[in-house]
C-alpha positions as CSV (number, residue, x, y, z in Angstrom):
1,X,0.0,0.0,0.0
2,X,1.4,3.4,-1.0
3,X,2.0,6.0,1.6
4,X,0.7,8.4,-0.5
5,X,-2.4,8.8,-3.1
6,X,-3.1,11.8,-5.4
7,X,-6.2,12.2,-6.4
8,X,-7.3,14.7,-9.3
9,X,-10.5,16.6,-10.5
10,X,-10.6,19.1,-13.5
11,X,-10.2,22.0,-11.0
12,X,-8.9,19.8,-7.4
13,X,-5.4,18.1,-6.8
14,X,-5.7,16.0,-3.9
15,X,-2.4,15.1,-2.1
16,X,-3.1,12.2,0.8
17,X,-1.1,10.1,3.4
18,X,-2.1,7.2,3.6
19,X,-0.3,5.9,6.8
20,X,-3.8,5.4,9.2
21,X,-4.7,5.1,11.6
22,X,-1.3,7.8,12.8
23,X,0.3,8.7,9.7
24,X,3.2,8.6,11.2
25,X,5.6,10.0,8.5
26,X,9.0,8.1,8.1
27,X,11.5,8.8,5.4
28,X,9.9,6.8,2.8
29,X,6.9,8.8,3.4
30,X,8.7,11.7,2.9
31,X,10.2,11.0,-0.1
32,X,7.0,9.6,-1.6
33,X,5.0,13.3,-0.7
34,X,8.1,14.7,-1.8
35,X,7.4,13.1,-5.1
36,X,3.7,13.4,-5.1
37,X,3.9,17.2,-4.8
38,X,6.6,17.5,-7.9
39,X,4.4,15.3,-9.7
40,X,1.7,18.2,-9.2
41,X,4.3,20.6,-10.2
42,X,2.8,21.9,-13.5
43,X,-0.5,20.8,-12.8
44,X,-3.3,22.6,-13.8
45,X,-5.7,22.2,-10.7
46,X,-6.9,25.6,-9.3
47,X,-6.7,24.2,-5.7
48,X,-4.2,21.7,-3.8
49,X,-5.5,19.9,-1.0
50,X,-3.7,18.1,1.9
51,X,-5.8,15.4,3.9
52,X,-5.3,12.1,5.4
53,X,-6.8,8.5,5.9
54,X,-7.8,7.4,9.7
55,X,-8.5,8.9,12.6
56,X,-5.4,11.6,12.8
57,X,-3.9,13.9,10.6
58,X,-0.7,13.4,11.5
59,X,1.0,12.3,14.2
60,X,4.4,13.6,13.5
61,X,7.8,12.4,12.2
62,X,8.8,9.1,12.8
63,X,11.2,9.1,16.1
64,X,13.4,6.9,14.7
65,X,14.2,9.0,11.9
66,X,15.6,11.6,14.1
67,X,18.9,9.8,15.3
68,X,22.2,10.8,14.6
69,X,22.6,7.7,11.4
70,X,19.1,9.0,9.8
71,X,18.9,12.7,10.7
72,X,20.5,14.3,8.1
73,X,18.3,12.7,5.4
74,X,15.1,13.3,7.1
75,X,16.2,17.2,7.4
76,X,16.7,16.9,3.5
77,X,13.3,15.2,2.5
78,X,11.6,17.7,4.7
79,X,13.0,20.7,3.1
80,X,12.4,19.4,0.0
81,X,8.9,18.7,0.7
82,X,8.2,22.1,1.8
83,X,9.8,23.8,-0.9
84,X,7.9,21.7,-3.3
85,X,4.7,22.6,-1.0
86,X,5.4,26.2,-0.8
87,X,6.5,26.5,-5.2
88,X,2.7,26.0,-5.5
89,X,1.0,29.3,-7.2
90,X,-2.4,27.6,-6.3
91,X,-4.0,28.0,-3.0
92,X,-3.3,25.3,-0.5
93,X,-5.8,23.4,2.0
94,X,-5.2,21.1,4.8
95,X,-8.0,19.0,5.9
96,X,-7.3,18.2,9.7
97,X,-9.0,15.0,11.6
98,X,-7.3,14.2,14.8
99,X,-4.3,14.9,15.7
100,X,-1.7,17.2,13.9
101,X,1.4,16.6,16.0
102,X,4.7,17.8,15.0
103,X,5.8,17.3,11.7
104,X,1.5,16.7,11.0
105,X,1.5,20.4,12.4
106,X,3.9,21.7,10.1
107,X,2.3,20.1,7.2
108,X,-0.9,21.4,8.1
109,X,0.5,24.9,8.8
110,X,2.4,25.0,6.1
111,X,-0.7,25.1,4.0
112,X,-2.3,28.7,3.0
113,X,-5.4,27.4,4.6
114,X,-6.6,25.2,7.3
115,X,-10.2,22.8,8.0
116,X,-10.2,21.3,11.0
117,X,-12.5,18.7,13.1
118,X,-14.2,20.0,16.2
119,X,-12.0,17.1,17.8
120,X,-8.7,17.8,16.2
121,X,-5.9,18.7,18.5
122,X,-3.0,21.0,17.5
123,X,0.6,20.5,19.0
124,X,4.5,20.6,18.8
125,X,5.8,18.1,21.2
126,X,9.3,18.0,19.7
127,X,10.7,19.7,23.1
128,X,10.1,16.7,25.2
129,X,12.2,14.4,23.3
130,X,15.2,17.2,23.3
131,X,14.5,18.6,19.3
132,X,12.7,21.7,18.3
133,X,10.4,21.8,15.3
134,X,12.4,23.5,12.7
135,X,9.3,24.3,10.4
136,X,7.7,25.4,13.3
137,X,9.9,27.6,14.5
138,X,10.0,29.7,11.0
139,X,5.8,29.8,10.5
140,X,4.3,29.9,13.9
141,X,5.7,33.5,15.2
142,X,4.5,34.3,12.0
143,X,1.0,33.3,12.2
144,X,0.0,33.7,16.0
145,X,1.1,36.1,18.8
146,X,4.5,35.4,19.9
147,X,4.1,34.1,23.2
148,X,1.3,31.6,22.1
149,X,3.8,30.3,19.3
150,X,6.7,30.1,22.0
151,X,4.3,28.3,24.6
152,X,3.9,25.7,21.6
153,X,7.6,25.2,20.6
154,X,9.2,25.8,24.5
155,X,6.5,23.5,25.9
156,X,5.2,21.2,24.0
157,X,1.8,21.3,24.7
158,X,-1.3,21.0,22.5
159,X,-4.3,23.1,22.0
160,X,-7.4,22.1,20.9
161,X,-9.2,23.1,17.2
162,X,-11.5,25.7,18.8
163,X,-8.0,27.2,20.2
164,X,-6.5,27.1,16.8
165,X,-9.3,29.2,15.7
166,X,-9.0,31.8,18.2
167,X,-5.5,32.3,17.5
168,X,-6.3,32.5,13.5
169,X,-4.2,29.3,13.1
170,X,-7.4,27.2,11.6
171,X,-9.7,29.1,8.7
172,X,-13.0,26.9,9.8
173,X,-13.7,24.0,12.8
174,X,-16.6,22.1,12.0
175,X,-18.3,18.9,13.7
176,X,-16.1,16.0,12.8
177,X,-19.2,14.1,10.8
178,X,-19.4,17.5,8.4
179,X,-15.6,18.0,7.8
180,X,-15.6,16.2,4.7
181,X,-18.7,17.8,3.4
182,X,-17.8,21.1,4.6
183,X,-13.7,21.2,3.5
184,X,-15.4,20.4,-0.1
185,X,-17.9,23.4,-0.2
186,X,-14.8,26.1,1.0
187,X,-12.4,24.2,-1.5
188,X,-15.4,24.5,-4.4
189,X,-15.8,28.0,-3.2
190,X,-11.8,28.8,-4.5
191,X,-12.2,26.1,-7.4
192,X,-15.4,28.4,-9.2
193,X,-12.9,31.2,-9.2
194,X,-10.3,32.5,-11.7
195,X,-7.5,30.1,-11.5
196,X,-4.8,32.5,-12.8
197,X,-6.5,35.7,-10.4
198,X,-6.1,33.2,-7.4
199,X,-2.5,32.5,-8.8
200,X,-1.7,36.1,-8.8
201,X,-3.6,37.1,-5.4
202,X,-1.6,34.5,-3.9
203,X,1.6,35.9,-5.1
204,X,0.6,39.8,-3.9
205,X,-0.2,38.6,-0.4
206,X,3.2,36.6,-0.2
207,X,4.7,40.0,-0.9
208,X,2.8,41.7,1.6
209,X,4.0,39.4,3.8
210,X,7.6,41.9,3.1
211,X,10.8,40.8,2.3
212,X,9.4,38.7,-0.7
213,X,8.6,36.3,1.8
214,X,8.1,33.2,-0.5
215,X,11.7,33.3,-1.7
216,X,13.0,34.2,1.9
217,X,10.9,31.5,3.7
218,X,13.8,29.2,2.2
219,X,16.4,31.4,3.0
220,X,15.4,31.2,6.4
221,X,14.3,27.7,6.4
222,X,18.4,26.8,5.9
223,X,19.5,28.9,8.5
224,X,17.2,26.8,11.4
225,X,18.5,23.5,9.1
226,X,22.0,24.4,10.2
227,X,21.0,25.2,14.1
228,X,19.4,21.7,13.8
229,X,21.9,19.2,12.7
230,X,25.4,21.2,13.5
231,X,24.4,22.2,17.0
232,X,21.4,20.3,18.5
233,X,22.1,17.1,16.9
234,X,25.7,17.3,18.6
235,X,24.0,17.9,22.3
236,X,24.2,15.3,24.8
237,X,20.6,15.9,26.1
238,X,19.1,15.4,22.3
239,X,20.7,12.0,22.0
240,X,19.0,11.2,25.5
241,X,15.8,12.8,24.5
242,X,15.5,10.9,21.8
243,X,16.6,7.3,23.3
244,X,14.6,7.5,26.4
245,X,11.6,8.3,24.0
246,X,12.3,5.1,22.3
247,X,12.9,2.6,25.8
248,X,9.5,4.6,26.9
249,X,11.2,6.4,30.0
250,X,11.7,9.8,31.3
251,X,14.8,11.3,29.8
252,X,17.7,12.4,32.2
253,X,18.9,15.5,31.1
254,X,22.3,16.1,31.8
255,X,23.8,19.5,30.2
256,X,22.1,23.1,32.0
């Protein structure tokens, strides 16, 4: 079973893990999104959707994908994948069930637009396990108040969809048996207009953003790549973090 399935309408490309009931997203899944995004590359679909099969959006990155042998792959796939995500002129929607932990978050986030379940929870647990979310960390202060975003990445704590909403993280919360029916009717809403207009509305709000913000997003993006893997993956306390996570025990941090 693939990890991923595209599906395609005349005006709807829909991108989908296929992981459930988690989606848990290893390396192979992140090459195989990778791909499935490039594949959309040229694709003439006014809207791009992001959704996902079983009871969660995303649980995150696979854990074991973080140590020291498979780090430095996983930090490549996921920069690909967002710069593949983030090259699209259409308008991006993530349809959230569940959970969006971690890396789910940063997918979800890193979307122009957001559905969520009245039961989806939103977090960034990263922290506990001695990481910090590197995607995270570049869109959050970005897109809700900086203490709130800090509160996420310093402590690893989730908020609930309704919460989301508050903060103007999520576009819409609906009941859980609607989200389905509802994500369609606000994706068909952006699918009836002008492709090209929403290509080039898109574009003028990225610059509005200042500093031509879908260019420096990237530019950005390496600079926390490098804090990742040349400083935090050489701490004693992340090699901990991330082997008591795996034996199921509290890490015992060592360094202050």
């Amino acid at each position: 079973m693939s990890s991923i399935r595209v599906e395609k309408t005349n005006a709807v490309a829909r991108v989908i893990l296929n992981r459930p009931p988690l989606n848990v997203v290893d390396i192979q899944t992140l090459r195989a999104l990778r791909d499935a995004f490039d594949s959309l590359r040229n694709d003439k679909s006014k809207v791009i959707v992001l959704s996902a099969e079983g009871k969660a959006f995303s649980a995150g990155v696979d854990i074991k994908d973080h140590t020291e042998d498979k780090v430095g792959t996983m930090m490549t796939l996921l920069r690909e994948v967002f710069e593949m995500l983030w090259a699209f002129e259409q308008p991006t929607v993530a349809i959230v069930q569940g959970a969006a932990f971690g890396g789910g978050l940063e997918l979800a986030i890193g979307c122009d637009f957001i559905i969520a379940s009245e039961s989806a929870q939103f977090g960034q647990p990263e922290i506990r396990v001695g990481v910090f979310p590197s995607i995270a960390c570049l869109l959050l202060p970005r897109l809700i108040p900086w203490a709130k975003a800090l509160e996420l990445v310093l402590m690893g704590e989730s908020i609930s969809a309704q919460e989301a909403y508050r903060l103007g993280l999520v576009n819409r919360v609906v009941a859980a048996a609607q989200l389905e029916t509802e994500a369609k009717a606000f994706v068909n809403k952006l699918a009836e207009l002008s492709g090209p207009v929403l290509k080039l509305a898109k574009r003028a709000a990225l610059v509005g953003l200042g500093q031509e913000w879908s260019v420096d997003r990237m530019q950005s993006y390496a600079k926390l790549e490098r804090l990742y893997l040349d400083e935090m993956m050489k701490l004693e306390d992340t090699h901990e973090g991330l082997k008591a996570f795996m034996e199921k025990r509290k890490p015992q941090w060592k360094e202050r």
